[in-house]
C-alpha positions in Angstrom: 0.0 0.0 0.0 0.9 3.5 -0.7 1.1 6.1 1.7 1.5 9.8 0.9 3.6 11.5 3.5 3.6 15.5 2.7 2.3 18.2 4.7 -0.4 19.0 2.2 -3.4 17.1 4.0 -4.6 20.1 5.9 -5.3 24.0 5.3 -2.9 26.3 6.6 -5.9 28.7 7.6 -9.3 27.8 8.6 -11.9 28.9 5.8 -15.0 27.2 4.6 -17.7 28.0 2.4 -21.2 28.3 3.9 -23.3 27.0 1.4 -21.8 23.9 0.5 -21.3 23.1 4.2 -25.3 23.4 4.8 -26.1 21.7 1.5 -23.4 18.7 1.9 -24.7 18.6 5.8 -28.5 18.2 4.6 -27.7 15.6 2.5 -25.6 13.4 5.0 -27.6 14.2 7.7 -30.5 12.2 5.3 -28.5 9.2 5.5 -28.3 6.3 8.1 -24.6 5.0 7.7 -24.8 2.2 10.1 -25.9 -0.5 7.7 -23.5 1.0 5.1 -20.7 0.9 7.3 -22.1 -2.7 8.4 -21.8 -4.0 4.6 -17.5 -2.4 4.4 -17.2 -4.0 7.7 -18.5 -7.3 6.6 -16.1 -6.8 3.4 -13.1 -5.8 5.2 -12.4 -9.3 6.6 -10.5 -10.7 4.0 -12.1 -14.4 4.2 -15.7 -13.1 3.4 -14.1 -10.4 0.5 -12.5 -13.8 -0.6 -16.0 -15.5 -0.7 -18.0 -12.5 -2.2 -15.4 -12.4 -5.0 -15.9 -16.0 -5.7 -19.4 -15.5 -5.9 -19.1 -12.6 -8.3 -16.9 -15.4 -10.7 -20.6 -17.5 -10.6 -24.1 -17.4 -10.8 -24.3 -19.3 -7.6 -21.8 -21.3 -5.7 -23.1 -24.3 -2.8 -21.1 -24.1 0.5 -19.1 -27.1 -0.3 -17.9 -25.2 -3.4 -17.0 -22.2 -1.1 -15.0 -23.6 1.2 -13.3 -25.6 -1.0 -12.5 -22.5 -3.3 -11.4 -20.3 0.1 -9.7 -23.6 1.9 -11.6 -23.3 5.0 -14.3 -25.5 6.4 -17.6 -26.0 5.7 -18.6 -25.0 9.0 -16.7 -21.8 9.0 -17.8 -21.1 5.2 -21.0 -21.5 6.7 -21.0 -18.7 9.4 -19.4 -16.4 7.0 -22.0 -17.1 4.1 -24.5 -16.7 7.0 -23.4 -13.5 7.7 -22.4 -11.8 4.3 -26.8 -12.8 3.9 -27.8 -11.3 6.8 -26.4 -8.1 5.5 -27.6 -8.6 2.1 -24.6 -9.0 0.8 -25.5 -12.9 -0.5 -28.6 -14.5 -1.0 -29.3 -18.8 -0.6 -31.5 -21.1 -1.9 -31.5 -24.2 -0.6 -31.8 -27.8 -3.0 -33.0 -30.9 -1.4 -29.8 -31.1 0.8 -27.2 -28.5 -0.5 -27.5 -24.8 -0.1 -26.3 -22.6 -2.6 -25.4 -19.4 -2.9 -25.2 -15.7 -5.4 -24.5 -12.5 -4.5 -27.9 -10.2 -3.4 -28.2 -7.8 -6.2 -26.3 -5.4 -8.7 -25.6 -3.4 -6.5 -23.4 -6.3 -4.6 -21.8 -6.8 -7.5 -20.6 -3.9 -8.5 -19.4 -2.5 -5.6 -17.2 -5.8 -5.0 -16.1 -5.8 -8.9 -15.1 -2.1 -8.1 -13.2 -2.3 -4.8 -11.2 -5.2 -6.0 -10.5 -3.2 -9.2 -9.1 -0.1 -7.0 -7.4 -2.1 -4.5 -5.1 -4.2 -7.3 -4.4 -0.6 -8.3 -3.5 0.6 -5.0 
């Protein structure tokens, strides 16, 4: 990872432009970042980013394949699954005996597709 290290990450005075600070502050205020932050938390731990990148690769994966692909267990693919679809992140189905697995939506999709896009640039 890169880190910038100058001394340009702050303003020498303290200035700010009214408007945009009551228009940008509406707009956040109209937004409840807990589940958001909930979904980059549940991303940031690098065994269910694995999973949710396998599951972008496939239309639907069962838990078996999972843990298979990520080398872990299928009781531990299990609790992670479990969790990436109480978030939304992943949606089941389940087949007689096997449970298989997509990710939720577009949306999903995308925003894994991206931040695995900018992070090999990184």
């Amino acid at each position: 990872m890169k880190t910038i290290k100058d001394n340009q990450d702050t303003c020498e005075i303290f200035s700010y432009d009214e408007q945009k600070v009551k228009r940008v502050t509406g707009l956040v205020q109209k937004v409840d970042f807990v589940p958001v932050a909930d979904v980059f938390k549940a991303l940031s731990d690098v065994t269910r980013l694995k999973i949710a990148y396998a599951l972008l690769q496939e239309e639907e994966l069962c838990v078996c394949d999972v843990a298979n692909i990520i080398g872990m267990t299928t009781a531990s693919t299990s609790h992670h699954l479990r969790h990436l679809r109480n978030l939304r992140i992943a949606k089941s189905r389940k087949e007689g005996k096997l449970v298989f697995y997509s990710l939720d939506d577009e949306h999903v999709r995308q925003l894994v597709m991206m931040a695995v896009e900018h992070g090999q640039e990184v």
